[in-house]
N, C-alpha and C positions, 0 to 999 in steps of 0.2 A: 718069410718076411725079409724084405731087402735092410740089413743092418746096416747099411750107410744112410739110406732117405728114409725109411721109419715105412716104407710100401709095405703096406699089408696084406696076402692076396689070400681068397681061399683055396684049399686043397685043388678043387674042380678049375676054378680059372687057370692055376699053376700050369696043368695039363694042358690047359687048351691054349695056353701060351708058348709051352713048349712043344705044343705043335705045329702051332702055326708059323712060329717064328722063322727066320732062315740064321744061318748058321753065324753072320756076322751079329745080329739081334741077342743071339743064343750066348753067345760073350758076357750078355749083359746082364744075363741071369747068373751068374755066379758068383755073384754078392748073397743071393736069396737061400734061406737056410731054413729049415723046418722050425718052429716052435717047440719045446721041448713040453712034453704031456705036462708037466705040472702047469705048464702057462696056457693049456689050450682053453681052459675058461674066458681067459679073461681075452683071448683073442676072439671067441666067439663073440662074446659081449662087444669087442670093439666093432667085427663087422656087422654085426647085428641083423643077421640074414642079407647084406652086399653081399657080392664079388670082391670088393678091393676095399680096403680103408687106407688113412696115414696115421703111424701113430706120432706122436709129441718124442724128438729125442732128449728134449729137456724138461719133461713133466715129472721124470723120480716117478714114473709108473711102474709094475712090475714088467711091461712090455722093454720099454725103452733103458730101465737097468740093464736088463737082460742084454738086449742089442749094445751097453754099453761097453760090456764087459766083452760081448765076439768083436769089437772094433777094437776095444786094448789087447785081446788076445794074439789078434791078426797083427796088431802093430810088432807088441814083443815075438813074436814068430819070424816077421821080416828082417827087424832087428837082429836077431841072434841069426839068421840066414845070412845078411852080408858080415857080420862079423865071421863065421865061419869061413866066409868065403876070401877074406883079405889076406 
């Protein structure tokens, strides 16, 4: 799942996205992070036999908590990185 647009892709498209993509594309996967097993229910459910869903970043789902929290994680990470680095 892309945790900035709420892209939801399955295991199988992942692949065949990171296959076919070229390398400047490939950049653009590095937002996308696995689902952690307690949420793959409810991912399954969103795609519901797709390829790809969107979930809601503002629905207070357990998906889009979840992505809430790697987006503040990443923020305080950057953070504390330029601080270290002044």
């Amino acid at each position: 799942m892309d945790i900035n647009t709420g892209h939801l892709v399955s295991p199988e498209k992942f692949k065949e996205m990171m296959e076919n993509f070229t390398e400047y594309e490939k950049e653009a996967l590095k937002d996308y992070q696995p689902v952690p097993k307690e949420l793959e229910p409810a991912a399954k459910k969103k795609l519901a036999s797709k390829d790809e869903a969107y979930v809601s970043l503002t629905s207070g789902g357990k998906l889009s908590r979840w992505a809430a929290k790697q987006r503040k994680a990443k923020r305080k990470a950057a953070k504390q990185s330029r601080k270290k680095n002044r």
